[in-house]
Each structure stands twice: as structure tokens, then as C-alpha cells.
N, CA, C and O atoms as a DFTB+ gen file, in Angstrom:
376 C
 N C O
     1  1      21.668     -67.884     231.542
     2  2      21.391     -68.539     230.277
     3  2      20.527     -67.608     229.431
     4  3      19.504     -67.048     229.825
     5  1      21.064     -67.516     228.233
     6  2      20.070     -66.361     227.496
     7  2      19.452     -67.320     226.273
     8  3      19.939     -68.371     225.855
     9  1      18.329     -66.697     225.860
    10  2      17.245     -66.886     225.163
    11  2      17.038     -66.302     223.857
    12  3      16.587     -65.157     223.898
    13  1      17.287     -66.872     222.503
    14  2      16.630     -66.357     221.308
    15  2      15.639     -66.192     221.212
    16  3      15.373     -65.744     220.097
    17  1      14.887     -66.304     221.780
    18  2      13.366     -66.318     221.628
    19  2      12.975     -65.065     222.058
    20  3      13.670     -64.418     222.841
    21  1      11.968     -64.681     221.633
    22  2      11.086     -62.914     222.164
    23  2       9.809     -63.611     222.263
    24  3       9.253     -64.701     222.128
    25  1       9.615     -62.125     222.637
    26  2       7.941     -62.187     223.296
    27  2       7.589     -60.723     222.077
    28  3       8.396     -59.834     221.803
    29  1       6.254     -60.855     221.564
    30  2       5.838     -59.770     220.959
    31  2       4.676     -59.062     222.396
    32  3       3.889     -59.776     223.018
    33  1       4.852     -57.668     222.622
    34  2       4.385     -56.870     223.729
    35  2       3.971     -55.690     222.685
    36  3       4.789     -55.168     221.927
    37  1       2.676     -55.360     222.743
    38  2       1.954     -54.409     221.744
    39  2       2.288     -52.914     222.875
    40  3       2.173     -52.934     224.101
    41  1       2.701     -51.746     222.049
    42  2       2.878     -50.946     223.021
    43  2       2.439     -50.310     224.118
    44  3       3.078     -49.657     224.944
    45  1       1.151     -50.588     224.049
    46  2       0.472     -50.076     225.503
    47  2       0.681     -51.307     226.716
    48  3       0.469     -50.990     227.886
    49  1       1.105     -52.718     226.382
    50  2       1.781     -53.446     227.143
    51  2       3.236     -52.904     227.914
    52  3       3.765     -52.821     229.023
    53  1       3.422     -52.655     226.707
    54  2       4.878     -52.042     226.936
    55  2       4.930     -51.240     228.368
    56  3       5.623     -51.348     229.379
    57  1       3.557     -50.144     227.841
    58  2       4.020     -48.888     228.810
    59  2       3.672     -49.326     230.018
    60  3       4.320     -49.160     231.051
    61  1       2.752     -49.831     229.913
    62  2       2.479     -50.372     231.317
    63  2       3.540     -51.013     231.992
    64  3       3.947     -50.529     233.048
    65  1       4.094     -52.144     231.475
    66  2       5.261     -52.934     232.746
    67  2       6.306     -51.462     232.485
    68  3       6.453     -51.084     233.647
    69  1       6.809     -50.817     231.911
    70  2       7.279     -49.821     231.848
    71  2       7.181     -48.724     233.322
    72  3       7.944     -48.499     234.261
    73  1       6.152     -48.350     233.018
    74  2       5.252     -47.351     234.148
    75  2       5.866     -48.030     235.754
    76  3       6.382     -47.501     236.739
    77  1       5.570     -49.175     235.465
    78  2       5.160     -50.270     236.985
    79  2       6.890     -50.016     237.158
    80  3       7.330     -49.527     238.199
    81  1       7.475     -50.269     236.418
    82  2       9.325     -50.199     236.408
    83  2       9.844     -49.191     236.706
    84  3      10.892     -49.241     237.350
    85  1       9.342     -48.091     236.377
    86  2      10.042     -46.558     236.466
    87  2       9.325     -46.202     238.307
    88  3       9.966     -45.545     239.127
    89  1       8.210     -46.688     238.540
    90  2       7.859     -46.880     240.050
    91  2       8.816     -47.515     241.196
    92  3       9.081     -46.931     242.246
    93  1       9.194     -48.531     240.910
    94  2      10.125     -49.620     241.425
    95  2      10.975     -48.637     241.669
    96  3      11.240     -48.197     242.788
    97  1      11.596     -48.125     240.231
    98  2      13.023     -47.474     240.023
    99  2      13.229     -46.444     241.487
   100  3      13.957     -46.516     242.477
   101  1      12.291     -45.591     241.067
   102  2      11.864     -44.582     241.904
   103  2      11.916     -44.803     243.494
   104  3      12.421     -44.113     244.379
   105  1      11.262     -45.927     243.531
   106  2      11.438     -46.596     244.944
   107  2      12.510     -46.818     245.790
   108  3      12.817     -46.429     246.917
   109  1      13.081     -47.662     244.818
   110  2      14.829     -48.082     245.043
   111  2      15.929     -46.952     245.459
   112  3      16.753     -47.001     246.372
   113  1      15.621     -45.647     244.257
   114  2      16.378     -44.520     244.700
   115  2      15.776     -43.739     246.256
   116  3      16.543     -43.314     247.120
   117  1      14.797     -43.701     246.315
   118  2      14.129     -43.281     247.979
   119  2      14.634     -44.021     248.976
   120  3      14.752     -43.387     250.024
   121  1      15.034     -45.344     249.024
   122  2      15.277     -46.182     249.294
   123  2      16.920     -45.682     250.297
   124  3      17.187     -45.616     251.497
   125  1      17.951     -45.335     248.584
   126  2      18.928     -44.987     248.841
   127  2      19.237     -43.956     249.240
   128  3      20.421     -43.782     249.530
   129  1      18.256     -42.861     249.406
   130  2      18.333     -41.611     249.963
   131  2      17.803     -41.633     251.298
   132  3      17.668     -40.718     252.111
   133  1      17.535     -42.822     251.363
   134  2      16.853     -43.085     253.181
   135  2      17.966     -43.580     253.643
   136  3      18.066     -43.535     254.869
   137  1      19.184     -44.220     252.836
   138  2      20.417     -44.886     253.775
   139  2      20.868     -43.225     254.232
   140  3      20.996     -42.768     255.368
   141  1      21.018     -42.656     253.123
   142  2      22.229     -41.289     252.972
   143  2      21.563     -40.459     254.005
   144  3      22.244     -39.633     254.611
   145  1      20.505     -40.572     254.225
   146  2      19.670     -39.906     255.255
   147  2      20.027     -40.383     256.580
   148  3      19.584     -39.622     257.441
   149  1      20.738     -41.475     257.100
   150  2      20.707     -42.411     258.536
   151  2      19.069     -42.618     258.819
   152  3      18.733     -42.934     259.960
   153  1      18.165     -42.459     257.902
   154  2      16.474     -42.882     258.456
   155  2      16.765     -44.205     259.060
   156  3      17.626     -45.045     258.797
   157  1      15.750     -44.161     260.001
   158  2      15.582     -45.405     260.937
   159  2      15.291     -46.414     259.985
   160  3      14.666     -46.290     258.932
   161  1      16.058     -47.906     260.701
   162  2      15.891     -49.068     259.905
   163  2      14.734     -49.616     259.708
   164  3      14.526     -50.353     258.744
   165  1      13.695     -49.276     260.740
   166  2      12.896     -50.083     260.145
   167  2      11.627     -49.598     259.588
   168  3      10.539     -50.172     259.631
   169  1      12.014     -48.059     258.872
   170  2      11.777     -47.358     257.520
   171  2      11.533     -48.002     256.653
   172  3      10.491     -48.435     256.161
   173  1      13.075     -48.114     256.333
   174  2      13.711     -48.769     255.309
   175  2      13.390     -49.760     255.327
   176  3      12.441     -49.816     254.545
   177  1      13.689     -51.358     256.041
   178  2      12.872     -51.967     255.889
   179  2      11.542     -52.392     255.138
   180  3      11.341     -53.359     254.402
   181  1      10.746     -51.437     255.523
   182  2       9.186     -51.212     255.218
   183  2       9.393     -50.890     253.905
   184  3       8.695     -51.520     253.111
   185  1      10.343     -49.890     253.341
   186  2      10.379     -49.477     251.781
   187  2      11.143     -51.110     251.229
   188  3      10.778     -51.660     250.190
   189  1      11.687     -51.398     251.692
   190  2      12.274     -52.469     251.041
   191  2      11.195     -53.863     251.055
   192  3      11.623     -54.892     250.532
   193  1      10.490     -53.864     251.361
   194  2       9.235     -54.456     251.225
   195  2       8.476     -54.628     250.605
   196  3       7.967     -55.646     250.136
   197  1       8.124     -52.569     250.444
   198  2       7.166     -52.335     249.390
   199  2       7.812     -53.169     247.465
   200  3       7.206     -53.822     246.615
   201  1       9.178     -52.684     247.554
   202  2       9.614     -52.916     246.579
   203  2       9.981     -54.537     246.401
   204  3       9.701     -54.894     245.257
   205  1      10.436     -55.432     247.079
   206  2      10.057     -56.666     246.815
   207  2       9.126     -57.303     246.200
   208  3       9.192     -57.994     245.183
   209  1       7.932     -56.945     247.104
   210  2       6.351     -57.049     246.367
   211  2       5.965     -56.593     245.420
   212  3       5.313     -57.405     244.763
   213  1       6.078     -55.197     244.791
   214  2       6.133     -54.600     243.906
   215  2       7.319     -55.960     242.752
   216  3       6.651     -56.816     242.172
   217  1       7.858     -55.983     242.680
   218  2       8.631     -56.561     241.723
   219  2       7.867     -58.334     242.123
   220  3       7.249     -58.772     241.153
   221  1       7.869     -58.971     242.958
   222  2       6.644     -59.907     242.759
   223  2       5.811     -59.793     241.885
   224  3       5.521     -60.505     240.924
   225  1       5.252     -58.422     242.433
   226  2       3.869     -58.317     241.402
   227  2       3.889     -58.363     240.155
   228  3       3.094     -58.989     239.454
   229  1       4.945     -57.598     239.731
   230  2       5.314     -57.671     238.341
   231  2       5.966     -59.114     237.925
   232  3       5.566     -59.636     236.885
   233  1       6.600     -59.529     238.429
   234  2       7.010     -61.105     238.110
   235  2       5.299     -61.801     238.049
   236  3       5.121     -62.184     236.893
   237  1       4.409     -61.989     238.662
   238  2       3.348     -62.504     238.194
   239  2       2.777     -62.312     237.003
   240  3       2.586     -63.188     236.159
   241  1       2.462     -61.021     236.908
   242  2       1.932     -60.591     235.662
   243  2       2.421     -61.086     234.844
   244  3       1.852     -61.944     234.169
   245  1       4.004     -60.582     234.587
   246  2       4.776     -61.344     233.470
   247  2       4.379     -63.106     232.739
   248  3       3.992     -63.698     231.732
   249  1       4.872     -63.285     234.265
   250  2       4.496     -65.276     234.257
   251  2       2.934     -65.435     233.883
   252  3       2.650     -66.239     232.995
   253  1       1.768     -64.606     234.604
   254  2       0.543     -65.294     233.812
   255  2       0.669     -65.187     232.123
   256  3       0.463     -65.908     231.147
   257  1       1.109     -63.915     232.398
   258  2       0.999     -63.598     230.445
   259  2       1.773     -64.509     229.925
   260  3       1.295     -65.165     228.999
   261  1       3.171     -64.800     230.373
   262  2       3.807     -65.998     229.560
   263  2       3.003     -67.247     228.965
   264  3       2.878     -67.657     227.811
   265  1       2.267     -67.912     230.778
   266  2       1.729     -69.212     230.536
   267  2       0.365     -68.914     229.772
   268  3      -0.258     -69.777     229.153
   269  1       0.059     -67.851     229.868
   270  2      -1.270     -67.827     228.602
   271  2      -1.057     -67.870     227.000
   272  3      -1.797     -68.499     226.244
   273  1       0.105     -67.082     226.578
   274  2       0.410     -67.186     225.477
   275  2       1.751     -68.093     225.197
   276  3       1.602     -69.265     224.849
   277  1       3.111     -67.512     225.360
   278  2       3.678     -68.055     224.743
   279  2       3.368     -69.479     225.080
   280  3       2.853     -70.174     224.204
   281  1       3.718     -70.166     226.668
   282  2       3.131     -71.432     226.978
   283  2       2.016     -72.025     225.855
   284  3       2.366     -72.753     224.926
   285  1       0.873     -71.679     226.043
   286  2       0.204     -72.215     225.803
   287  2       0.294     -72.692     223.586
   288  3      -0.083     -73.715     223.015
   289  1       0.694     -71.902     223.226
   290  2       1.366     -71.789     221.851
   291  2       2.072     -72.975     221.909
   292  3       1.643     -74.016     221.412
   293  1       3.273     -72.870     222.564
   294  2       3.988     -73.836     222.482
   295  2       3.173     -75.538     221.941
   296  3       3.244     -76.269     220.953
   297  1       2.472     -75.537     223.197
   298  2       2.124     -76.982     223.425
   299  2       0.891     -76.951     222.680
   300  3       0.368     -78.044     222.465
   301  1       0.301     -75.873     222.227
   302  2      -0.770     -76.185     220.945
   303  2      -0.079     -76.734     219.412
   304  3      -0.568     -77.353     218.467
   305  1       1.484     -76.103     219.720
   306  2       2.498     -76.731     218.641
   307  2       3.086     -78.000     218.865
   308  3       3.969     -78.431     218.123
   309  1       2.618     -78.673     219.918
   310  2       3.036     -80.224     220.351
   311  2       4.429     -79.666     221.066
   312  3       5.011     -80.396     221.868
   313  1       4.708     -78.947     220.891
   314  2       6.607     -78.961     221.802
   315  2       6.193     -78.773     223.042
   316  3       5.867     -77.706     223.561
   317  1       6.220     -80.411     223.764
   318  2       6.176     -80.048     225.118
   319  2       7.472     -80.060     225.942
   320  3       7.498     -80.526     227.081
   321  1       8.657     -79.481     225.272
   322  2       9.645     -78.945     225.970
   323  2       9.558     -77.944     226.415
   324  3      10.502     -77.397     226.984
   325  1       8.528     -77.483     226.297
   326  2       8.134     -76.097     227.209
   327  2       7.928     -76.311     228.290
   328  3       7.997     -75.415     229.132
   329  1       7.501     -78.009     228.697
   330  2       7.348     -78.008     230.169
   331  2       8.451     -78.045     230.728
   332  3       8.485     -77.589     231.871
   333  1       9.435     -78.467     230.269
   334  2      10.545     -78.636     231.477
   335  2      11.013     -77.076     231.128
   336  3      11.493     -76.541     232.128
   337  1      10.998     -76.466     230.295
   338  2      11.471     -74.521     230.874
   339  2      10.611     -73.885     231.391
   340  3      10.856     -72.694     231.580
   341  1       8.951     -74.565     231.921
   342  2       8.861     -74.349     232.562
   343  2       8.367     -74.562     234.127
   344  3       7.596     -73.838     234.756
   345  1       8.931     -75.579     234.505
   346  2       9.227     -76.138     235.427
   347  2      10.535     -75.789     236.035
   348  3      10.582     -75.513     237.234
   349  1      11.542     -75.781     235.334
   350  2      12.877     -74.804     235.430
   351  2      12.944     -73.412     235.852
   352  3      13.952     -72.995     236.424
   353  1      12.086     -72.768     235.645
   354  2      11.426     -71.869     235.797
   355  2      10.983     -71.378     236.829
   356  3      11.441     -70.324     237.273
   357  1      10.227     -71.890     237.282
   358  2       9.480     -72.282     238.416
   359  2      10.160     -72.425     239.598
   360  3       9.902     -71.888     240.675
   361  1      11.328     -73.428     239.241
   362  2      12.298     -73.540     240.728
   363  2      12.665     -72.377     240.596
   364  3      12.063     -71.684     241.415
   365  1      13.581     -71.593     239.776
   366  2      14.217     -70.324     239.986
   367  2      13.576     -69.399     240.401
   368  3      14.270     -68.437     240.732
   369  1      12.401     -69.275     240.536
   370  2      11.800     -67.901     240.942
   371  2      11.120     -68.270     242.342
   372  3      10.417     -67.427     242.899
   373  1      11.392     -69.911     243.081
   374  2      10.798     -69.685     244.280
   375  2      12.035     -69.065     245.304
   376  3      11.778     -68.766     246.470
């Protein structure tokens, strides 16, 4: 389901989840050079871990910053249909 709505991210926001992304990226490809390698599974594993969490982490960040601003905007604008997207929300990312 896609979204008209944006988020305004001032650019040093930017670079940052940016930075944190091009890490991940990086990860993922080590990752795949550990299959092409036959490295032991439970290497890999362990890298595939790191990067789960890593992308957790960044899913938090994201979500506090959401519920601080846009959230909280919302329902300072009375639209509390923000709760059920985000509650919707919420299920999808457990």
C-alpha cells in the first residue's frame, strides 16, 4: 500500500540513515561473498544477524522519529486516524 504523504528529513538526517544504509548494504554484499566463499554456516549466520539487528535498529529510529513528529502532529490536528495507521503498523513490523 503506498502513501502520499512524506516526511520532511533535513539533510544531515538524511546522511545519517543514509550512512547506517550504505553499512547494511555493505554487509549484505560480505554476506554474499561468504556464500561464494563456501565460509562456514555459522559465519554467516552470525553476519546475518548482525544485519537483521542493524536494520531493527534502523526501523526504531525511524518509528521513534515518526511517533514524535509526524504522529504526534497528526493528533495535535485532532485526526486521530493516525491511530489506527498506527496500530496497523505496529502489527506489520512485529
Amino acid at each position: 500500500m503506498c502513501s502520499n504523504k512524506s516526511t520532511y528529513r533535513s539533510d544531515e538526517e538524511k546522511d545519517k540513515l543514509i550512512k547506517r544504509l550504505n553499512i547494511i548494504e555493505g554487509q549484505v554484499r560480505g554476506i554474499n561473498q561468504m556464500i561464494k566463499e563456501d565460509r562456514y554456516c555459522n559465519d554467516i549466520l552470525i553476519q546475518i544477524a548482525a544485519v537483521t539487528n542493524a536494520l531493527k535498529s534502523l526501523g526504531n529510529n525511524i518509528l521513534d522519529r515518526h511517533l514524535r513528529t509526524c504522529v504526534t502532529r497528526e493528533i495535535k490536528e485532532d485526526n486521530l486516524e493516525i491511530i489506527d495507521e498506527v496500530m496497523n503498523l505496529v502489527k506489520k513490523l512485529q
